[in-house]
N, C-alpha and C positions, 0 to 999 in steps of 0.2 A: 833773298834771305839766306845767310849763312847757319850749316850747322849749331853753333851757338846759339842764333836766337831761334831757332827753332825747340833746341834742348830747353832754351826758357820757358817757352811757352806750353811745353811740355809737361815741365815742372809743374804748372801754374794748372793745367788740367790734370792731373796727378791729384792736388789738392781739393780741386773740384768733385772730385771719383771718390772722395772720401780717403783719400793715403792720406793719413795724420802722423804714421812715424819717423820720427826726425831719419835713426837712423836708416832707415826705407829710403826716406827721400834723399838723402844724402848719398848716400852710395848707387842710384839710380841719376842723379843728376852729374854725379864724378863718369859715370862709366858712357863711353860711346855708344850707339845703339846702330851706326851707318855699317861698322864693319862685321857685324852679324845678318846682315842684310843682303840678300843678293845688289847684284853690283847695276843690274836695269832699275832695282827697288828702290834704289839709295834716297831719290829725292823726298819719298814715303817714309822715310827710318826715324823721323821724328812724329809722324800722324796717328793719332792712337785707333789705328786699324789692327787687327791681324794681316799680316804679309806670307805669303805660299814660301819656301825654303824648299823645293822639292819631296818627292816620294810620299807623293801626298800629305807632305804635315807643314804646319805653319808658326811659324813665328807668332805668339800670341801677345794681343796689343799690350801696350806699357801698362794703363790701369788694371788690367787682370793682372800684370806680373806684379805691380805694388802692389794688391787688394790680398793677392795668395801670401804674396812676403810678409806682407804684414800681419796674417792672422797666424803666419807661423808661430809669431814671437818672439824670434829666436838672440838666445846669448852667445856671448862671444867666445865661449868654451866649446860649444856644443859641436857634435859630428849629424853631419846632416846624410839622408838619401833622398836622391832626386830620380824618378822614373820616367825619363825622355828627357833626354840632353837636349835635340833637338837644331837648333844654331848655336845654341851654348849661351846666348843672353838670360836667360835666368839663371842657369849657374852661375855665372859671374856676377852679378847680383848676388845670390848664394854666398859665396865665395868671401865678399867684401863684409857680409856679417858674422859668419861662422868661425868654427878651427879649421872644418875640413869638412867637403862634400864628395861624394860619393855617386856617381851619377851613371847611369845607364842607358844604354842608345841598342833600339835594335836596328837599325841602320846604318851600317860600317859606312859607308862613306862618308854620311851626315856628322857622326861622330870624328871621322877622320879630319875634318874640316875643321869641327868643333876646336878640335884638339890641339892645332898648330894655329885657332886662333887665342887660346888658353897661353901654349909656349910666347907667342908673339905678346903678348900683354902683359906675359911674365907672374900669372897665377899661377900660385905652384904650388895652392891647397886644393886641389881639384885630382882627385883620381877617379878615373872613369871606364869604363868599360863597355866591348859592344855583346846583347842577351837578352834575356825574355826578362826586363824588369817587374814583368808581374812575379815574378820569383821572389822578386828584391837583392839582398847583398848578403845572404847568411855567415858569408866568412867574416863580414863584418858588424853583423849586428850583434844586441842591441841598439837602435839611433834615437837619438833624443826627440830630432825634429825628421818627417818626411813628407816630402811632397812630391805629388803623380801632375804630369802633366797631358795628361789624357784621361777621357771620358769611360770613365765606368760601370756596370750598373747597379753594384752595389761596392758597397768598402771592400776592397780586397782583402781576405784574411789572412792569407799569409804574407800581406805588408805590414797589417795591423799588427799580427802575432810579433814581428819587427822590432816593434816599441819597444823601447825602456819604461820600466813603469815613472809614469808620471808622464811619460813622451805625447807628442801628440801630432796627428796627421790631416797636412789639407789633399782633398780629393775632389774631382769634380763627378758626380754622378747622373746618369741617363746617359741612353745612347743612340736613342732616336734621335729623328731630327730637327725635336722643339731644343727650346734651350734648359740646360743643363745646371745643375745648383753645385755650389762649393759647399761641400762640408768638412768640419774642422772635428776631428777623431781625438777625443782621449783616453790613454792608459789609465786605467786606474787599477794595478793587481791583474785580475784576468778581468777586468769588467770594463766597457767602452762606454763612453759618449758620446753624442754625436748633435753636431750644431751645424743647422743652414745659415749659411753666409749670403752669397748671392748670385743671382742666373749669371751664367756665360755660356760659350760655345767651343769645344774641345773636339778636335778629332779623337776615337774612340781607343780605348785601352786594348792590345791584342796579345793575347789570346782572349776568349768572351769567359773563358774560366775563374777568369780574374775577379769573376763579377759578383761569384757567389756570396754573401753576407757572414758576416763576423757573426751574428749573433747565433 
């Protein structure tokens, strides 16, 4: 079986996982998923597993990355932050919906890889950086939409502070080692909301400071 029909079949459990938005799926079905993959992994790059990427963090499977895409929301104006680059496949995802994403790795190498597989694919709405993403991007915030790709244990506040009113944030929180719930964060003024989406499994947010609650 070649790439392609695996990308099919991909698609088609994507659908399954509940991804219903066209543009979600659209832009996940154009984009490769082998060359974010370590190169032993590759035959796996279309199996909806998480796959290891080094330094202890993993490539998180395709239906998590379309289930968080898509409760982003997100419009075609908007500036995004994204906290764990990671292999760079959900930004580019990111990337294909957005203006601009903003993306931070504390992993210079990871990032470094990330980054000339960004050049090579020729996104060139992606500025990224390597840092304590639990900070976020203050030079450049307000963000309309942001999304952490690591386990928290509570909404980060000074990602949340982040927001644009009206903005809103998916997060995965808990950091033990049951599984972990997405929640989808709204700006409203200084006042948050907050909606469970559904269990996954995330390597954990670092520093644990990060974990303190909004409220």
């Amino acid at each position: 079986m070649n790439f392609d029909d695996r990308k099919a079949r991909l698609v088609l459990g994507l659908r399954r996982a509940g991804v219903t938005d066209r543009d979600v799926m659209a832009a996940m079905e154009a984009l490769p998923r082998e060359p974010f993959v370590p190169h032993a992994l590759r035959a796996s790059a279309y199996e909806d597993t998480a796959l290891p990427i080094g330094h202890q963090q993993t490539l998180s499977q395709p239906s998590v990355v379309g289930l968080m895409t898509e409760a982003l929301q997100i419009g075609a104006r908007m500036k995004l932050l994204e906290v764990g680059t990671g292999s760079g496949y959900q930004t580019a995802v990111l990337a294909a919906l957005c203006r601009r994403v903003y993306t931070i790795e504390r992993h210079a190498e990871l990032l470094a890889v990330a980054e000339a597989r960004f050049a090579e694919m020729k996104l060139h709405n992606i500025v990224a950086k390597t840092g304590d993403g639990t900070l976020g991007w203050p030079a450049q915030a307000p963000f309309e939409r942001i999304i952490v790709t690591a386990a928290a244990a509570d909404v980060p506040p000074v990602l949340a502070d982040q927001l644009s009113d009206g903005g809103a944030m998916v997060v995965p929180i808990g950091i033990d080692d049951a599984l972990q719930t997405i929640l989808r964060v709204r700006r409203d003024g200084d006042a948050f909301e907050t909606e469970e989406l559904s269990d996954v499994r995330f390597v954990p947010l670092i520093p644990e400071e990060a974990g303190q609650s909004v409220a």
